[in-house]
Structure formats: C-alpha cells, structure tokens
DRENKOLVO-466705 format. One record per atom (N, C-alpha, C): x, z, y; residue number from 0; atom name. Coordinates in nm, 3 decimals. Example, Ala and Ser with C-alpha at 12.3 -4.5 7.8 and 13.67 -1.06 7.14 Angstrom:
# residues 2
+---------+---------+---------+-----+------+
!      xx !      zz !      yy ! seq ! atom !
+---------+---------+---------+-----+------+
!   1.319 !   0.780 !  -0.569 !   0 !    N !
!   1.230 !   0.780 !  -0.450 !   0 !   CA !
!   1.320 !   0.780 !  -0.330 !   0 !    C !
!   1.285 !   0.708 !  -0.225 !   1 !    N !
!   1.367 !   0.714 !  -0.106 !   1 !   CA !
!   1.290 !   0.787 !   0.003 !   1 !    C !
+---------+---------+---------+-----+------+
***
This chain:
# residues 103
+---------+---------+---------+-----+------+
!      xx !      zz !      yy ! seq ! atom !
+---------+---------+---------+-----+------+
!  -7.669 !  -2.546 !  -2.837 !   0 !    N !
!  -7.691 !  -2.462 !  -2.720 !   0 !   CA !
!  -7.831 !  -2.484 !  -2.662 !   0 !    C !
!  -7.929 !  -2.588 !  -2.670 !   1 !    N !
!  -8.030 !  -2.617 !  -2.603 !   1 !   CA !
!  -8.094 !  -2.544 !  -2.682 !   1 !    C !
!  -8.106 !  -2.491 !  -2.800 !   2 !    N !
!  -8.227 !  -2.410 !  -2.908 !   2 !   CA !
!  -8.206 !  -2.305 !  -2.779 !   2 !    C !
!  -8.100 !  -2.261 !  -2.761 !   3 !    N !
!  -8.048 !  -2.102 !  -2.713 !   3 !   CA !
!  -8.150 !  -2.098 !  -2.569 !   3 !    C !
!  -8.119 !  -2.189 !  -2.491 !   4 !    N !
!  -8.194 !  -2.200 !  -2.371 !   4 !   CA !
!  -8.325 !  -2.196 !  -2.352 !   4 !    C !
!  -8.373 !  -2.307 !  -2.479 !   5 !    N !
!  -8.472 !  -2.343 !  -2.435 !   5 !   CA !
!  -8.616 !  -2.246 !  -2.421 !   5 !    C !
!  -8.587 !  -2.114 !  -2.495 !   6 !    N !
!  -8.652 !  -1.968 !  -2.465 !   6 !   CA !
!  -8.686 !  -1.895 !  -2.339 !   6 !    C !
!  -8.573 !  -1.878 !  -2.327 !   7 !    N !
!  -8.575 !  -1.839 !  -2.193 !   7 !   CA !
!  -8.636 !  -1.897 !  -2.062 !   7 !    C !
!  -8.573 !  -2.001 !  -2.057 !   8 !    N !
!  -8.622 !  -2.106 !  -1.969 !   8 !   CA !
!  -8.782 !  -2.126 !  -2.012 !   8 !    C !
!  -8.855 !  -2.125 !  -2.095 !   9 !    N !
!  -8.974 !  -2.120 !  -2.130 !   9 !   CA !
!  -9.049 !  -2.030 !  -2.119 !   9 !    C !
!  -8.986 !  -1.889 !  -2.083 !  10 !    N !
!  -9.077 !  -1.813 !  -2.059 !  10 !   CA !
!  -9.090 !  -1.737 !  -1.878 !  10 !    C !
!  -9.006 !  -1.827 !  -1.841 !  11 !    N !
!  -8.939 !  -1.788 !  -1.745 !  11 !   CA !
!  -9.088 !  -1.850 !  -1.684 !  11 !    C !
!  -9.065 !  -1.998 !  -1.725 !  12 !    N !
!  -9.163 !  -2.106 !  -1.593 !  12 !   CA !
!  -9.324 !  -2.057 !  -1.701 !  12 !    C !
!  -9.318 !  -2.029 !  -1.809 !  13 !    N !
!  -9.486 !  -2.018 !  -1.820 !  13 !   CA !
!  -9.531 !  -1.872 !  -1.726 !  13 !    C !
!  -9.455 !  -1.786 !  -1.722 !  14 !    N !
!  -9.481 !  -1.672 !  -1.656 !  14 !   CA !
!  -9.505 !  -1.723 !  -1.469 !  14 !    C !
!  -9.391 !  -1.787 !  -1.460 !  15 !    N !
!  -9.410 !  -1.898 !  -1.325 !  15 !   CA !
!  -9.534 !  -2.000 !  -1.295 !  15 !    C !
!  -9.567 !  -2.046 !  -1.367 !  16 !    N !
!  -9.702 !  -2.089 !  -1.394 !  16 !   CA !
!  -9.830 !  -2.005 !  -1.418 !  16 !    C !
!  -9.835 !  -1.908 !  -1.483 !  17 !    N !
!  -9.910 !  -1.825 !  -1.460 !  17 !   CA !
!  -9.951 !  -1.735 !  -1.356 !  17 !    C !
!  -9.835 !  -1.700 !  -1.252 !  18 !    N !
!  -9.843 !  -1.671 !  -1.131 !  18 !   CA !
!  -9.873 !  -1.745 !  -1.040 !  18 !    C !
!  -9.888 !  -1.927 !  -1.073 !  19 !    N !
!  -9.907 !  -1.997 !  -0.960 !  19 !   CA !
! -10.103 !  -2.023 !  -1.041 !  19 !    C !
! -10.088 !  -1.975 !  -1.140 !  20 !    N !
! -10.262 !  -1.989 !  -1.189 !  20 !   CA !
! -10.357 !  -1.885 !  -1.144 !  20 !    C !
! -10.277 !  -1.762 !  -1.110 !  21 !    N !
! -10.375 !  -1.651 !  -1.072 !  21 !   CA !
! -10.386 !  -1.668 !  -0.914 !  21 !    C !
! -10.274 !  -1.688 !  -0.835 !  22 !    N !
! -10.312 !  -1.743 !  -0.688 !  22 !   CA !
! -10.435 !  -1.879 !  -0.698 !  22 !    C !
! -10.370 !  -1.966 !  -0.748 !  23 !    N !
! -10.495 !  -2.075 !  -0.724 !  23 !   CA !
! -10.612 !  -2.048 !  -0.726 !  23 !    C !
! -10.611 !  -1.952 !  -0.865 !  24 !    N !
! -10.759 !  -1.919 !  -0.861 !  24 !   CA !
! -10.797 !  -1.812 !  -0.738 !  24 !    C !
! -10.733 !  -1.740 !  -0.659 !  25 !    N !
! -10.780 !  -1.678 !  -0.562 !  25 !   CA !
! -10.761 !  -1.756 !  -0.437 !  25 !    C !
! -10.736 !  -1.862 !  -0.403 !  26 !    N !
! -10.728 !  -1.980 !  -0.330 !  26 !   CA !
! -10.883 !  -2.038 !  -0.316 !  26 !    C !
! -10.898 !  -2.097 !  -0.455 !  27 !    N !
! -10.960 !  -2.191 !  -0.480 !  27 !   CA !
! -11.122 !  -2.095 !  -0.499 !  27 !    C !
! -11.147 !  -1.993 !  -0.555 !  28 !    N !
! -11.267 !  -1.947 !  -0.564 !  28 !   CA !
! -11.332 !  -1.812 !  -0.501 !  28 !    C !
! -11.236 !  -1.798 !  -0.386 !  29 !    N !
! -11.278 !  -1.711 !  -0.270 !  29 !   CA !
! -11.348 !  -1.796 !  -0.171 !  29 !    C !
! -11.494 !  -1.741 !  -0.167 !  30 !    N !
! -11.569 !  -1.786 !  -0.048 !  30 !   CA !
! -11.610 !  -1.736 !   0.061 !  30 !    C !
! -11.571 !  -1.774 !   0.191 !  31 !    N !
! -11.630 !  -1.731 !   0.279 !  31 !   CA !
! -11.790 !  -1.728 !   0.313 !  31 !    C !
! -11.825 !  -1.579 !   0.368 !  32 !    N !
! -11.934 !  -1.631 !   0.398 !  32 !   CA !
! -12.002 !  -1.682 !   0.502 !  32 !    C !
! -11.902 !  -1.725 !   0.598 !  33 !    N !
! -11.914 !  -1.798 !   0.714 !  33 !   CA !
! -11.810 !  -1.834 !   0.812 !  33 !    C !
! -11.915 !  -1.938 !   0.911 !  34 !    N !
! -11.756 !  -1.902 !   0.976 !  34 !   CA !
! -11.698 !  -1.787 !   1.075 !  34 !    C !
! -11.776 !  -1.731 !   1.103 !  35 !    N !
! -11.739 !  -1.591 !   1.142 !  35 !   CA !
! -11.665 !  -1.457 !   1.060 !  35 !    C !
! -11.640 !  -1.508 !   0.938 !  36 !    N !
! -11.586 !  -1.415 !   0.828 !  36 !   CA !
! -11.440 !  -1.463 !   0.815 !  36 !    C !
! -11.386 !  -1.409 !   0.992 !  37 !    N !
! -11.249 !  -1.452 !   0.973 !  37 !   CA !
! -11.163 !  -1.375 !   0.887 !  37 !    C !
! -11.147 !  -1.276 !   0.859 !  38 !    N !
! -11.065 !  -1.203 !   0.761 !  38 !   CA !
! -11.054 !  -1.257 !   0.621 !  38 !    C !
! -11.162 !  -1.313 !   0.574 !  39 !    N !
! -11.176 !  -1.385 !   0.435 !  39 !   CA !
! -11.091 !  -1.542 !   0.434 !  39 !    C !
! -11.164 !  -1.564 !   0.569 !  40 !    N !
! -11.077 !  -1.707 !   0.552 !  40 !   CA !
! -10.920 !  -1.707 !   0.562 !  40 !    C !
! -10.891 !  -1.594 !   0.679 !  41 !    N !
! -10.707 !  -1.573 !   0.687 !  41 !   CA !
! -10.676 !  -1.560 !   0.500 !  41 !    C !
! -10.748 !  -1.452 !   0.465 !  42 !    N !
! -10.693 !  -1.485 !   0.302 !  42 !   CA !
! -10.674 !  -1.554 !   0.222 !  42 !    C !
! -10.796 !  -1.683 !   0.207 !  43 !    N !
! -10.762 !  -1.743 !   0.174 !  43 !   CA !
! -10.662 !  -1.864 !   0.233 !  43 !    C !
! -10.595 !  -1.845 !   0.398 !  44 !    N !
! -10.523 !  -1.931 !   0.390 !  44 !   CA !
! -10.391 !  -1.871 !   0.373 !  44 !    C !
! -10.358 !  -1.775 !   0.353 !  45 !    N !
! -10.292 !  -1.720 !   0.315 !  45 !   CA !
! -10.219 !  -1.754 !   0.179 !  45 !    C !
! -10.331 !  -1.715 !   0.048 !  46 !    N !
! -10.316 !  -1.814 !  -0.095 !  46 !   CA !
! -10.293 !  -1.910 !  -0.084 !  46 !    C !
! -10.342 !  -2.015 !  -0.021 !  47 !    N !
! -10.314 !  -2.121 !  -0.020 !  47 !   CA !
! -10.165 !  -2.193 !   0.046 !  47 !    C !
! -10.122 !  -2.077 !   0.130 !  48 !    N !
!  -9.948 !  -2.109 !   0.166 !  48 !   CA !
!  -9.864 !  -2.070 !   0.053 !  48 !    C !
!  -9.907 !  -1.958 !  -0.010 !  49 !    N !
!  -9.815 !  -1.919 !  -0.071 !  49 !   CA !
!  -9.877 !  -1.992 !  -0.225 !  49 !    C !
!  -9.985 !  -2.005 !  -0.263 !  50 !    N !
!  -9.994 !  -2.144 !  -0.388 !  50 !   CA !
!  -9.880 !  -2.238 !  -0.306 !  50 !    C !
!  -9.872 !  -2.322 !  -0.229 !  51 !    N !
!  -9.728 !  -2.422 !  -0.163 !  51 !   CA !
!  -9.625 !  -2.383 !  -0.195 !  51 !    C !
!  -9.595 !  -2.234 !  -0.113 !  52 !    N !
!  -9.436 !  -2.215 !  -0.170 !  52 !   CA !
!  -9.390 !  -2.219 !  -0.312 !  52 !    C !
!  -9.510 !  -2.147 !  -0.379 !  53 !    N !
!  -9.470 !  -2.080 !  -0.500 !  53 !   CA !
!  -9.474 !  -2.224 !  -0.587 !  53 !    C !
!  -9.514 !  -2.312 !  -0.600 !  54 !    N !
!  -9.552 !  -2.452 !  -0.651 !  54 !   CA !
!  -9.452 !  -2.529 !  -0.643 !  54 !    C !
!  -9.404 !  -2.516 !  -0.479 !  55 !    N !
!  -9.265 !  -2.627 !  -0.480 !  55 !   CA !
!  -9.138 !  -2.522 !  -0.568 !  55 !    C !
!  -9.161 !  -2.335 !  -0.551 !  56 !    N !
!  -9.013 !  -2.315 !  -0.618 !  56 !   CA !
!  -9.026 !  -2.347 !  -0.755 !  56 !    C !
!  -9.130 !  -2.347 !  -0.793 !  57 !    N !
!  -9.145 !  -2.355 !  -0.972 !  57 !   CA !
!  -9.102 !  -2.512 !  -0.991 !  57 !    C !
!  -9.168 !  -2.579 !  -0.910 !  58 !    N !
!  -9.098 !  -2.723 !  -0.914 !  58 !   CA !
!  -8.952 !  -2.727 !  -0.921 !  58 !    C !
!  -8.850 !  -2.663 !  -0.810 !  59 !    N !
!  -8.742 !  -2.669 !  -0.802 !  59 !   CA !
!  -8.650 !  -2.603 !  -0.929 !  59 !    C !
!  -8.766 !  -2.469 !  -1.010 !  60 !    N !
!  -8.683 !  -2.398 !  -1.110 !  60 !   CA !
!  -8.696 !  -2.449 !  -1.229 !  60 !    C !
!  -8.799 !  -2.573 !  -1.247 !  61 !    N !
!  -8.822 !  -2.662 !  -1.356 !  61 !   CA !
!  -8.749 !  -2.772 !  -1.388 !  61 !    C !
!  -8.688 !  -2.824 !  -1.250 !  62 !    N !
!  -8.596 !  -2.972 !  -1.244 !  62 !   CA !
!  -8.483 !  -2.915 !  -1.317 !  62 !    C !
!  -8.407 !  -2.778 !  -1.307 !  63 !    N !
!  -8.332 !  -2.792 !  -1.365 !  63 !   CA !
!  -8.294 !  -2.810 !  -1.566 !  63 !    C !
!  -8.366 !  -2.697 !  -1.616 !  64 !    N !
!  -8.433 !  -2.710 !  -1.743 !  64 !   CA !
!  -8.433 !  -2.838 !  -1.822 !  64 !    C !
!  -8.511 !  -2.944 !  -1.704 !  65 !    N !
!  -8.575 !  -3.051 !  -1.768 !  65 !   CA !
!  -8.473 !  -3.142 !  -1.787 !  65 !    C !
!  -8.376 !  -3.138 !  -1.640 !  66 !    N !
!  -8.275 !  -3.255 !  -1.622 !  66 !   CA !
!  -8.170 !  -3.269 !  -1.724 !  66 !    C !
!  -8.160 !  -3.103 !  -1.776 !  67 !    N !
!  -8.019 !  -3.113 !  -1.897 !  67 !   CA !
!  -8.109 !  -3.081 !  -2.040 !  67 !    C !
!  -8.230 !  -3.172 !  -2.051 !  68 !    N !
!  -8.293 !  -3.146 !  -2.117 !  68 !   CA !
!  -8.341 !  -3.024 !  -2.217 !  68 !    C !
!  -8.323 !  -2.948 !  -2.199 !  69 !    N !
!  -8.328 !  -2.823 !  -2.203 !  69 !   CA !
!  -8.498 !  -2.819 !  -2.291 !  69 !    C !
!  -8.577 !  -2.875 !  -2.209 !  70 !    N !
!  -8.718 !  -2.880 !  -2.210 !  70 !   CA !
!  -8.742 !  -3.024 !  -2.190 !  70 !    C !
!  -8.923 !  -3.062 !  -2.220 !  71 !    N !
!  -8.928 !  -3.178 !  -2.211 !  71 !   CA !
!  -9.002 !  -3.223 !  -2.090 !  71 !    C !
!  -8.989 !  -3.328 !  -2.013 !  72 !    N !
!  -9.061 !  -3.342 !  -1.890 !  72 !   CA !
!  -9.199 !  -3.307 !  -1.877 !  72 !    C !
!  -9.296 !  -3.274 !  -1.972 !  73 !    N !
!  -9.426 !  -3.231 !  -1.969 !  73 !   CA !
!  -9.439 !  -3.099 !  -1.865 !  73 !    C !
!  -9.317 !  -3.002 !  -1.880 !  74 !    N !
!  -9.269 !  -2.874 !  -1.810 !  74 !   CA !
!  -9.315 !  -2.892 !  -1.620 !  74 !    C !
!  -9.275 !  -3.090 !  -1.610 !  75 !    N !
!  -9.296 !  -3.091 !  -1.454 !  75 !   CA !
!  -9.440 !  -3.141 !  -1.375 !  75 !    C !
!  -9.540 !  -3.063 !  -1.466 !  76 !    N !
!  -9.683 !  -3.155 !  -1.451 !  76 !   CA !
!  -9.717 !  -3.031 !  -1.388 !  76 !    C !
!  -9.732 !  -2.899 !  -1.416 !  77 !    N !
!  -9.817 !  -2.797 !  -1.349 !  77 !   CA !
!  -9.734 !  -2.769 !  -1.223 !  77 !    C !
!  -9.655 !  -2.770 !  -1.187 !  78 !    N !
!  -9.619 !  -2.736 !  -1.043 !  78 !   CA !
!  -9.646 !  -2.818 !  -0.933 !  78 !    C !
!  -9.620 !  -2.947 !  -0.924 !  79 !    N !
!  -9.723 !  -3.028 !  -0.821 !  79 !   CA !
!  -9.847 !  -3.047 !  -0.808 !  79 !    C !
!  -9.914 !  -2.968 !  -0.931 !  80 !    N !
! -10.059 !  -2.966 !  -0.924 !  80 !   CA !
! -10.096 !  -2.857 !  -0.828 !  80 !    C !
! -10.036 !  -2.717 !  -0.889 !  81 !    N !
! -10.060 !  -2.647 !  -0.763 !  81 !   CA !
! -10.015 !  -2.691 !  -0.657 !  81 !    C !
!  -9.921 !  -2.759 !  -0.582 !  82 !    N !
!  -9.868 !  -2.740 !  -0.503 !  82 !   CA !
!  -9.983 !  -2.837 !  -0.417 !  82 !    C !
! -10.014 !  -2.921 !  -0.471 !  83 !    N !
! -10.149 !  -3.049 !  -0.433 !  83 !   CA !
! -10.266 !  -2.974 !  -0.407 !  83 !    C !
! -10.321 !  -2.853 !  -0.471 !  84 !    N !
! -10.441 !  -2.779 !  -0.467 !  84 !   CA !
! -10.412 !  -2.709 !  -0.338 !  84 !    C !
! -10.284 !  -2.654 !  -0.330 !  85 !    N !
! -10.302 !  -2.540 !  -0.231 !  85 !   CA !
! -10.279 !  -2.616 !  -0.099 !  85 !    C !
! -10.257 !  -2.723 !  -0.099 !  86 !    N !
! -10.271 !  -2.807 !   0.024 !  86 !   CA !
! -10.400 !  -2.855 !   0.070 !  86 !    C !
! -10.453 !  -2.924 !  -0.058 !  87 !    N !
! -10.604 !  -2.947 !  -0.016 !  87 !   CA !
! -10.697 !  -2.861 !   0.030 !  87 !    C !
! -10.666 !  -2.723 !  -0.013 !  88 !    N !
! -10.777 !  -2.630 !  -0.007 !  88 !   CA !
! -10.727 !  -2.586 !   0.151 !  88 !    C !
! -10.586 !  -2.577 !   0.196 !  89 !    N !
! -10.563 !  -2.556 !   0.331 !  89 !   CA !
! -10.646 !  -2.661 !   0.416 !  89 !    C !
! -10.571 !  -2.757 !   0.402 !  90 !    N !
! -10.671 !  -2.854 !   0.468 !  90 !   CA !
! -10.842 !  -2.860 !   0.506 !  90 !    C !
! -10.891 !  -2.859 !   0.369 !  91 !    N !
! -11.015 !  -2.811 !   0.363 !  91 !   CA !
! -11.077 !  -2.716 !   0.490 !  91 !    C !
! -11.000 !  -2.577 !   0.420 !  92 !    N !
! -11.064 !  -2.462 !   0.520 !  92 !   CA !
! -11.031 !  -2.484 !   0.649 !  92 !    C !
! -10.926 !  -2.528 !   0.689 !  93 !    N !
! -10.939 !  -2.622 !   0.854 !  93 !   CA !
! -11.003 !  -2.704 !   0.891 !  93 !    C !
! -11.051 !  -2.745 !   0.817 !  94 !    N !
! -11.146 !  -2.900 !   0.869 !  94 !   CA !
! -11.300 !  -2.827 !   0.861 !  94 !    C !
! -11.337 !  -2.759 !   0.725 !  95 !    N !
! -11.456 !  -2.705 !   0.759 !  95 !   CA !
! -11.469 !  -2.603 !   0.835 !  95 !    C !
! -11.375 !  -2.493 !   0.833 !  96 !    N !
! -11.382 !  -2.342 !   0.909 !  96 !   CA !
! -11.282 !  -2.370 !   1.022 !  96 !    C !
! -11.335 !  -2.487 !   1.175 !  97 !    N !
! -11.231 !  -2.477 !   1.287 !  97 !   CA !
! -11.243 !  -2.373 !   1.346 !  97 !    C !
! -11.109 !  -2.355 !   1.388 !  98 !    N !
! -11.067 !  -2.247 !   1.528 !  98 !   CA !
! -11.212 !  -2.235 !   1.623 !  98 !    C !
! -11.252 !  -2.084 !   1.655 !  99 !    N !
! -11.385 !  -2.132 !   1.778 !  99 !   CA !
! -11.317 !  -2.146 !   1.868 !  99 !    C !
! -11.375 !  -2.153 !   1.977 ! 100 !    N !
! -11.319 !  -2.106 !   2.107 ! 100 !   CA !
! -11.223 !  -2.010 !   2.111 ! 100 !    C !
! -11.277 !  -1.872 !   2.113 ! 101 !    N !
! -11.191 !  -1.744 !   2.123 ! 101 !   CA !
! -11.085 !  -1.749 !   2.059 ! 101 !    C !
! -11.054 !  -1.798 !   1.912 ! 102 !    N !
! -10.955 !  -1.777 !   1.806 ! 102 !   CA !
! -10.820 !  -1.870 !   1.867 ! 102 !    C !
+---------+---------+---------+-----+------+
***
C-alpha cells in the first residue's frame, strides 16, 4: 500500500512546495523603494504572512505522509524553511521600514 500512496502524497506537497517557492520569492525579492512606498511594503508583508501560514500547513500536510512512512523524512526540510524566511523577512521590514508617525 505505501507504493500506492506514496504518488499522490508526492505530488500533492511538491506542488505545495512550489507554491510556498513562488510566494517566497515574491516576499523575499520585492523591493521597496522607500520608506514612503507604503503600498509595496503592505505587500510584501502581506507574502510574508501568508509564506507563514502556507509553510506551517505544508508542514502539518507533510507530518502525516512521513509519520506512516509513506515518504522519507527529507519531505520535512522545505516547509520550515519557508516558514523561517517568511518570518525573517517580516521582521526585517519592521525593523527597517518603522511605522512613521501618521501610520
């Protein structure tokens, strides 16, 4: 039964992974061009919440797969990576791009 699974479940999380690769990259290589270019920055913090969500569900849709071995634990390396990026890069754009006054 694990041959049977292990397809599906494989294309399920690379497609899942690939969706958490095309956010990152719009996370990670959208630049503002200042700090007055609030619309750019809401976007990118935007990506960068949803790189989080989408990172911890792929995490959560991978534990299962892996646990009834299904797949091999290598499966649980790309989802806390995003999920680590899209935090840092939040962080980031808060620490460099603060709230002014007005905002």
């Amino acid at each position: 039964m694990t041959g049977l699974l292990r397809g599906p479940w494989g294309v399920i999380l690379v497609l899942a992974n690939l969706l958490n690769a095309y956010i990152a990259y719009g996370a990670l290589m959208i630049r503002p061009q200042g700090a007055w270019d609030e619309s750019t920055l809401t976007g990118i913090e935007l990506a960068s919440g949803l790189l989080i969500v989408s990172g911890a569900l792929t995490g959560l849709l991978t534990v299962f797969p892996v646990s009834r071995r299904t797949l091999s634990r290598w499966w649980l390396a790309p989802p806390p990576v995003f999920l680590v990026a899209g935090l840092v890069r939040l962080q980031y754009i808060g620490y460099v791009y603060p709230m002014g006054p007005g905002g």
